[in-house]
N, CA and C of each residue as an Amber inpcrd file, in Angstrom:
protein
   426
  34.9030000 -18.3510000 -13.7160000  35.5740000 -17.2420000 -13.0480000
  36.8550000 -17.7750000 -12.4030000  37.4760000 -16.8930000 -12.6940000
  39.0560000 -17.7610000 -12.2770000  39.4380000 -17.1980000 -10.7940000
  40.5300000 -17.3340000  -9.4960000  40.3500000 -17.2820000  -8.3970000
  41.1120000 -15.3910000  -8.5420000  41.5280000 -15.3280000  -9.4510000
  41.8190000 -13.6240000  -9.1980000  40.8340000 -13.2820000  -9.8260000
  39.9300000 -13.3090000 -10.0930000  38.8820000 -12.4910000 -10.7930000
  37.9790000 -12.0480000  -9.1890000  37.7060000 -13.5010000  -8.5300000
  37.1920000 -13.8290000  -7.4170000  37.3630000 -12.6640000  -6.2740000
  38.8860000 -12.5500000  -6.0250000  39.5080000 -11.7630000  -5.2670000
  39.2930000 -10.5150000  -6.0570000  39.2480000 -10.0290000  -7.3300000
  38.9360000  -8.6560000  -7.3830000  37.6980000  -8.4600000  -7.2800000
  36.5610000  -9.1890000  -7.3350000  35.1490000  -8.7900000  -7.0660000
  34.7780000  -8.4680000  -5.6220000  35.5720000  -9.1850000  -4.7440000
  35.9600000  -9.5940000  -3.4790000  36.4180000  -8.0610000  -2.6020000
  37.3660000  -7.5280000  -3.4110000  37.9780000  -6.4040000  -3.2070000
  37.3100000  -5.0030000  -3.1430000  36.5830000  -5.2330000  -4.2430000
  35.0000000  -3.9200000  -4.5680000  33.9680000  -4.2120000  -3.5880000
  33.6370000  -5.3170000  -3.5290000  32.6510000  -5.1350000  -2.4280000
  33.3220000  -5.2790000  -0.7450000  34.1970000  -5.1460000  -0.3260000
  34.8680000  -4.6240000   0.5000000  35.3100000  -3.0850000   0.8070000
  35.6100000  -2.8040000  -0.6030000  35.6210000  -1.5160000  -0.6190000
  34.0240000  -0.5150000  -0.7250000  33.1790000  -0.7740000  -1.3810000
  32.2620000  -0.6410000  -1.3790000  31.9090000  -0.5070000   0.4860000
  32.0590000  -1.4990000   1.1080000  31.1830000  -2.0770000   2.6880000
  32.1640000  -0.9590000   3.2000000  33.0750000  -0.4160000   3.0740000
  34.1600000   0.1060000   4.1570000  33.6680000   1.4170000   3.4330000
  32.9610000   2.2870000   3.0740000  32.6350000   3.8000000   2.5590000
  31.3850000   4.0520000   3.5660000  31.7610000   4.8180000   4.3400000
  30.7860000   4.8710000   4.7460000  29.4050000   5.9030000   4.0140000
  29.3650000   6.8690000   3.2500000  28.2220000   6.8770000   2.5150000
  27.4600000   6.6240000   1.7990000  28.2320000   4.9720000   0.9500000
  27.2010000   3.9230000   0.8540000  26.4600000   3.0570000   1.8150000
  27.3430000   2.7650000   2.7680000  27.0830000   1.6850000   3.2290000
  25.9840000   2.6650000   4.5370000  26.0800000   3.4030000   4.8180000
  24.7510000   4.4140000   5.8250000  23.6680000   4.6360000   4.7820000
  23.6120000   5.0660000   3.8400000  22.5930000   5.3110000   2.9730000
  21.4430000   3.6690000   2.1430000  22.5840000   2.5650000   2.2590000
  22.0470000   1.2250000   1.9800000  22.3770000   1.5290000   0.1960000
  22.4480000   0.2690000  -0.0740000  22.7140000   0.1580000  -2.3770000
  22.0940000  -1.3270000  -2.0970000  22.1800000  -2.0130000  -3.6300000
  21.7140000  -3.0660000  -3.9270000  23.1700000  -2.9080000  -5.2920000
  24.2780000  -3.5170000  -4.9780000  25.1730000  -3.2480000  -5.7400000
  25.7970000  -4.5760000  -5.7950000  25.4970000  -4.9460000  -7.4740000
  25.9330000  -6.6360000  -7.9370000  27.6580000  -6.4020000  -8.2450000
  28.5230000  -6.9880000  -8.6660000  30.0150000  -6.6650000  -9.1320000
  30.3450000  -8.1220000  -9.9190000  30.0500000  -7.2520000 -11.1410000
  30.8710000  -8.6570000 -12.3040000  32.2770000  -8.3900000 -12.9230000
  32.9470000  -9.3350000 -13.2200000  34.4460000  -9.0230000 -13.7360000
  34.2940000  -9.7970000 -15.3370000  34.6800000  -9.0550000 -16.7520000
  34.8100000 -10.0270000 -17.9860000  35.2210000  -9.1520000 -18.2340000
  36.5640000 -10.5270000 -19.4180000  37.0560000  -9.5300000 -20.4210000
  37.8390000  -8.1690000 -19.6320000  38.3990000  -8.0710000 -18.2560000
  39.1050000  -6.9960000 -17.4760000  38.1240000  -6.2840000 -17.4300000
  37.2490000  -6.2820000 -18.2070000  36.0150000  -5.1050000 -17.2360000
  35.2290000  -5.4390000 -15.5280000  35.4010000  -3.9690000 -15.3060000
  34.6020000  -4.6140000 -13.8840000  33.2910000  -3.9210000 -13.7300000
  32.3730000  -4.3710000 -13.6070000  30.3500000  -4.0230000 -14.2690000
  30.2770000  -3.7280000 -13.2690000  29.2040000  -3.0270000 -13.0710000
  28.5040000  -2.2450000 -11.0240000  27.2080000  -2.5800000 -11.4800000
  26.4720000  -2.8260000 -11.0590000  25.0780000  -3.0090000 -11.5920000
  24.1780000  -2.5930000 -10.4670000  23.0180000  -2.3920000 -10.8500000
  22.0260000  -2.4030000  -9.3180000  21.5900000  -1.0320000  -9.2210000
  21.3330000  -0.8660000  -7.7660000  20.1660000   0.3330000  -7.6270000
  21.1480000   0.9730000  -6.0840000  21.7190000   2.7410000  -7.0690000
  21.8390000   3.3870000  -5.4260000  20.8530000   4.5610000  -4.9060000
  20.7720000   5.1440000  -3.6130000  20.4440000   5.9770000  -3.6210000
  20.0820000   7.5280000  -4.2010000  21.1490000   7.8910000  -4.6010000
  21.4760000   9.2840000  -5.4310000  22.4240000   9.2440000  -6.4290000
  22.2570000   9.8600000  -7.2760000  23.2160000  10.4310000  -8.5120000
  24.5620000  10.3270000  -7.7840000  25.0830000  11.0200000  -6.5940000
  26.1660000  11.3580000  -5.9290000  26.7820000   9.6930000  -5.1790000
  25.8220000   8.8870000  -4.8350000  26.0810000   7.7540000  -4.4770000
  26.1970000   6.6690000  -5.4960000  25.8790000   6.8540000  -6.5650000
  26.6310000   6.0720000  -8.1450000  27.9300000   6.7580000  -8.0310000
  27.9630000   8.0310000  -8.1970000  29.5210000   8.4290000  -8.8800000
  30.9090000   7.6760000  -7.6760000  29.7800000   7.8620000  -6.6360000
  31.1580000   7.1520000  -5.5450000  31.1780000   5.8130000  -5.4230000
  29.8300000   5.3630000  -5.4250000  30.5160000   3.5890000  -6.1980000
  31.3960000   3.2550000  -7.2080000  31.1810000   3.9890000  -8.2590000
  31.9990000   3.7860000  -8.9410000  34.0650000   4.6280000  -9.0920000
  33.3500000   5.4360000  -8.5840000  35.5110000   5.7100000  -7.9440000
  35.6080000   4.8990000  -7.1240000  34.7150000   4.7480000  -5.8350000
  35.2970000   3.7920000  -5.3380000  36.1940000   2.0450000  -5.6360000
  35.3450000   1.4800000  -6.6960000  35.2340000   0.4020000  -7.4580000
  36.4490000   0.6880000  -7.9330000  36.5510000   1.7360000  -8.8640000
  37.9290000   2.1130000  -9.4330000  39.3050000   2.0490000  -8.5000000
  39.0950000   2.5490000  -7.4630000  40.5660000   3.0250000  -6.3480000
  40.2090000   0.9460000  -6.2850000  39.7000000   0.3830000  -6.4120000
  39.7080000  -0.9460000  -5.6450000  39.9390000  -1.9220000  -6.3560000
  40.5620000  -1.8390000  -8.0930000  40.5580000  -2.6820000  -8.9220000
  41.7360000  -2.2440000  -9.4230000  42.7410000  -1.1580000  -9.3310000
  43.9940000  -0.7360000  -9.8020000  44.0670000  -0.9650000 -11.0730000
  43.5480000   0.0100000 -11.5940000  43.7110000   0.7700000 -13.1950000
  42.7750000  -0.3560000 -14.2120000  41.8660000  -1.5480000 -13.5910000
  41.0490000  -1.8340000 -14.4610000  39.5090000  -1.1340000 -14.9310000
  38.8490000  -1.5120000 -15.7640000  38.1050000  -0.4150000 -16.4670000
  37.1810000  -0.3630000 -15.6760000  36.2690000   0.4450000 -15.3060000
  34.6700000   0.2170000 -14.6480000  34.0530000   0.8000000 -15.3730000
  32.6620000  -0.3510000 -15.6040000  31.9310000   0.3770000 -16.3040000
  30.8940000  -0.1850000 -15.0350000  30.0030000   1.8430000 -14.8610000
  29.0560000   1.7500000 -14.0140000  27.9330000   1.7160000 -14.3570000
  26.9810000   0.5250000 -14.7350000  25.6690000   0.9060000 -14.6410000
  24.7640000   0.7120000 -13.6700000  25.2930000   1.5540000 -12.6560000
  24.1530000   1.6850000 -11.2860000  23.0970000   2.7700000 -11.7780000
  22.1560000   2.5240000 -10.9880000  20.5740000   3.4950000 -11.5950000
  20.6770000   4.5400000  -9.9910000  20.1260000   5.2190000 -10.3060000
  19.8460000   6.2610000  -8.5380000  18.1880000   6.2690000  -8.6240000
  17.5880000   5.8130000  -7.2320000  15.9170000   6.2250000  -6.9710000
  16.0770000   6.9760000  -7.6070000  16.6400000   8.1720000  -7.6350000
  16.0510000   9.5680000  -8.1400000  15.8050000   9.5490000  -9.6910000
  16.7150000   9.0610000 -10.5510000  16.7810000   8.4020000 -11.8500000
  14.9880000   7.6640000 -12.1360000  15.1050000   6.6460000 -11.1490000
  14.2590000   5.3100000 -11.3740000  12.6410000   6.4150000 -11.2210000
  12.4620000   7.4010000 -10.2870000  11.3680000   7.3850000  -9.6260000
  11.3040000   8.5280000 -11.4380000  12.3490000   9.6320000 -11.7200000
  11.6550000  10.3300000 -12.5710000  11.5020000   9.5560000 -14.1230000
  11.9560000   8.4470000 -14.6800000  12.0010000   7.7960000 -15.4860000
  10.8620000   7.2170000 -14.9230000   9.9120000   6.7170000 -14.1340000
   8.6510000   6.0140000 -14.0540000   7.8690000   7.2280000 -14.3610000
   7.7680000   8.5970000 -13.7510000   7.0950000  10.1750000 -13.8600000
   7.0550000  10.2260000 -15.3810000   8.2260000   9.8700000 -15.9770000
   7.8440000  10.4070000 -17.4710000   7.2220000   9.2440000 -18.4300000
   7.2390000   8.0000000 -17.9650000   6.4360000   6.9690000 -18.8890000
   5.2600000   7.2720000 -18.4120000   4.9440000   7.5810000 -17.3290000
   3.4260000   7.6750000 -16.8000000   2.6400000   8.6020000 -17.6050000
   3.3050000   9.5850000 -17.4190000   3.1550000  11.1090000 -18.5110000
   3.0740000  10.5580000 -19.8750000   3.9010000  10.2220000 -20.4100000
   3.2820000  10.0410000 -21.9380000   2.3470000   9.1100000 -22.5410000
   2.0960000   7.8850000 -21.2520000   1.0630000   7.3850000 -21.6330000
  -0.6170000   8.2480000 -21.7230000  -1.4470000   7.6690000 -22.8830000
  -2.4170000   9.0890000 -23.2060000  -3.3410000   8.2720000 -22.4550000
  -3.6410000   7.4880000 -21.8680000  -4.4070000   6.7480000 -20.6610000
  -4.3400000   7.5140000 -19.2850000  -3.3460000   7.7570000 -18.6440000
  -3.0540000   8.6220000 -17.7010000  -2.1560000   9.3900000 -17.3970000
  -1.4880000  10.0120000 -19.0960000  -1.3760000  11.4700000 -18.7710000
  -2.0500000  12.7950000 -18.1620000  -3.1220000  12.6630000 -18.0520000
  -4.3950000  13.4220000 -17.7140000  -4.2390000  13.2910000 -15.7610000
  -3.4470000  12.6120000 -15.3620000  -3.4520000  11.9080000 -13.9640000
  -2.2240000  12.3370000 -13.3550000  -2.1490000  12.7540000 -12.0280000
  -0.9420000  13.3810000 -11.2440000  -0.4340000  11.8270000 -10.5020000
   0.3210000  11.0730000 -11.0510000   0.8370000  10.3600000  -9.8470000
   1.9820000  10.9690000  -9.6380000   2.0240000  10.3170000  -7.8760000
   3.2020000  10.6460000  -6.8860000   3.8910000   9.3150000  -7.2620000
   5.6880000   9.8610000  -7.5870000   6.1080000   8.5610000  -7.8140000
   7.3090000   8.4690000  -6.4840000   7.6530000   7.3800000  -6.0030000
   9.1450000   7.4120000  -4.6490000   9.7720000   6.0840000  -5.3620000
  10.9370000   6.0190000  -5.1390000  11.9570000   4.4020000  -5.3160000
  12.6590000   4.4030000  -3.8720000  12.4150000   3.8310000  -3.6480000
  13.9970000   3.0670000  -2.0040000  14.1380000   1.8720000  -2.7960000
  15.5420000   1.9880000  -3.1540000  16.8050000   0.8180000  -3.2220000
  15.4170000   0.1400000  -4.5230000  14.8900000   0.7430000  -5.7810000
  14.1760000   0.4790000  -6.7990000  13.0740000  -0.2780000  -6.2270000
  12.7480000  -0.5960000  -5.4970000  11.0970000  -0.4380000  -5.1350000
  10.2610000   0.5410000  -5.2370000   9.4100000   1.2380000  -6.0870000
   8.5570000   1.9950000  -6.1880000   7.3520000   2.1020000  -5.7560000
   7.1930000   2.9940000  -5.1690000   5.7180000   3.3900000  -4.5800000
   4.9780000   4.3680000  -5.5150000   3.7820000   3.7910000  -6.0490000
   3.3490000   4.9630000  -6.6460000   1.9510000   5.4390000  -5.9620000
   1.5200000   6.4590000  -5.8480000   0.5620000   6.9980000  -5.3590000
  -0.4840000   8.0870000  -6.2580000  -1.6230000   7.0130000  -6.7380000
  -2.4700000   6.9280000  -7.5330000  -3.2570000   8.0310000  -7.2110000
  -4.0750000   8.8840000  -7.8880000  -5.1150000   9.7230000  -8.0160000
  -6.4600000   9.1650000  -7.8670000  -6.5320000   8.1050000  -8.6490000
  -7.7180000   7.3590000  -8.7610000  -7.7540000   6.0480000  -7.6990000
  -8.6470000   5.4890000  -7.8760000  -8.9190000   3.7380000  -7.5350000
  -8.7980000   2.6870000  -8.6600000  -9.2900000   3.4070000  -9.6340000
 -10.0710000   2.4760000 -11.2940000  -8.6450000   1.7860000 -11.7540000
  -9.3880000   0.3480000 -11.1960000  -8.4640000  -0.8840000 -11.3080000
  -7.8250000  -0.7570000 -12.9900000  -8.5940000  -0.3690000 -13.9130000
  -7.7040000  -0.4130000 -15.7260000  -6.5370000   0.3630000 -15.1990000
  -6.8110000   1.5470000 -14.5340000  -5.9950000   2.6860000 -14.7200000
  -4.6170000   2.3270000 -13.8870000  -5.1340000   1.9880000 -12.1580000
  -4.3040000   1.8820000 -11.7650000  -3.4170000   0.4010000 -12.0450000
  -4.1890000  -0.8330000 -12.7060000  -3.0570000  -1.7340000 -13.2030000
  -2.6630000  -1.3870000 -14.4310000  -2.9760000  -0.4000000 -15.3690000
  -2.0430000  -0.1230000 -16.1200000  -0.8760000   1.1070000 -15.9300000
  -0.6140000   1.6730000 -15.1050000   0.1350000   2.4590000 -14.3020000
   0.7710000   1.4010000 -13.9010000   0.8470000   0.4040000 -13.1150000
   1.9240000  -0.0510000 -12.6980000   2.3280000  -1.3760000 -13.3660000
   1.9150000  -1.5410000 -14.6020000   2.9400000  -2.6100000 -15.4630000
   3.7370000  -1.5330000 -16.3920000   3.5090000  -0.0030000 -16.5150000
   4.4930000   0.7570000 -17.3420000   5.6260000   0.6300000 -16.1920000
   5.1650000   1.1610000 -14.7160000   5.9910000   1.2330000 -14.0010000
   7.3860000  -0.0260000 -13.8600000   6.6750000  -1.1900000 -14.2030000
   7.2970000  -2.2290000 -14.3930000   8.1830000  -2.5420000 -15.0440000
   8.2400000  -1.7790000 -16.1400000   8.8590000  -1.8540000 -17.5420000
  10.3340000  -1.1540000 -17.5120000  10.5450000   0.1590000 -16.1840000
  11.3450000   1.2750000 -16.5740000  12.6280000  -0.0210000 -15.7540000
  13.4360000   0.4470000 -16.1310000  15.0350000  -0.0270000 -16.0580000
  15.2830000   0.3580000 -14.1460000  15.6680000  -0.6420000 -13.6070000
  15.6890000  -0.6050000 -12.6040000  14.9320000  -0.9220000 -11.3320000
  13.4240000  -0.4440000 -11.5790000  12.4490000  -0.9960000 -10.7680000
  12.2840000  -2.3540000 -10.6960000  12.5480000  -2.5900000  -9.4010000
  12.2020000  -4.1620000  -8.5020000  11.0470000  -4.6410000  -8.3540000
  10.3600000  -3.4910000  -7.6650000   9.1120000  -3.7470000  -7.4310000
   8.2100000  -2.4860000  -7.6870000   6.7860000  -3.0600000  -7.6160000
   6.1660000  -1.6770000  -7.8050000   5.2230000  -1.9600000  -6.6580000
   4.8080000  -0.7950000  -5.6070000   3.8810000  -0.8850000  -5.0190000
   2.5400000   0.6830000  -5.3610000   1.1940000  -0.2630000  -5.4700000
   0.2450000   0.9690000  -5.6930000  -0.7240000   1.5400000  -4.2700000
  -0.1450000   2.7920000  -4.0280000  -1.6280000   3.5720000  -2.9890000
  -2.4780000   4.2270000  -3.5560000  -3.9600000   4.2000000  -3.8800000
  -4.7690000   4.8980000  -4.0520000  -5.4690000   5.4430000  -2.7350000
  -6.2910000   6.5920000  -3.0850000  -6.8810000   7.4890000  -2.1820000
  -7.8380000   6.4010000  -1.2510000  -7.9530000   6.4190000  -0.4630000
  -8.9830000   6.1180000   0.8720000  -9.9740000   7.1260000   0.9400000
 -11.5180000   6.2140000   0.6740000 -12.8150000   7.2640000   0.6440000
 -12.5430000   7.5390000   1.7450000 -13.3410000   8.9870000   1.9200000
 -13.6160000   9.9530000   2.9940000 -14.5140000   8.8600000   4.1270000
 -14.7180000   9.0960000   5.3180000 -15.1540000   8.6430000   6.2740000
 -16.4570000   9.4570000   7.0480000 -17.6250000   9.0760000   6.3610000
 -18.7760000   9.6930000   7.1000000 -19.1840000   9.5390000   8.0890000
């Protein structure tokens, strides 16, 4: 990486830190420079908080290309909802799915260790997820 490449990566995540509706909401936002492209990578909050990383990125690199592939929880959590769903193991099964900053919480129907560790190595699989965490139900209390 050469020392202006340095300074333009330098520049995005400055610009990035100085917005304030990223930087109140929290991202996990990497910044690579090749070849004049400048990459966004990582995990934001919302659909609406990608599109402004990436103008932002743009106003902060003067007319070089951005290509954004930031993911949004909201993305990550319904892309885990629909692998869950088509698996024929526990399609039959309502999980609750959440992402913060691609950590996933999923919240199991069952207990049954096949089910719920195979629920969360699909979960594992989807583009973006960091981590996966599993809650199943807590027996009733007699």
């Amino acid at each position: 990486m050469t020392r202006s490449d340095s300074r333009l990566i330098e520049a995005v995540y400055d610009a990035l830190n100085n917005t304030e509706p990223l930087e109140a909401a929290g991202y996990r936002i990497a910044v690579e420079e090749k070849d004049g492209v400048v990459r966004l990578s990582g995990v934001v909050r919302t659909e609406v908080h990608r599109y402004l990383a990436g103008q932002v990125a743009a106003a902060a690199v003067n007319g070089k290309r951005v290509q954004n592939d930031l993911v949004s929880d909201l993305a990550i959590a319904a892309t885990v909802a629909a692998a869950l769903a088509r698996d024929p193991q526990l399609a039959p099964l309502t999980f609750r799915v959440y992402s913060t900053l691609g950590e996933v919480r999923l919240l199991s129907p069952t207990c049954d260790p096949a089910l719920t560790e195979r629920a969360v190595a699909i979960a594992r699989e989807q583009p973006g997820v960091i981590a996966v965490h599993m809650e199943c139900p807590q027996p009733a209390v007699r």
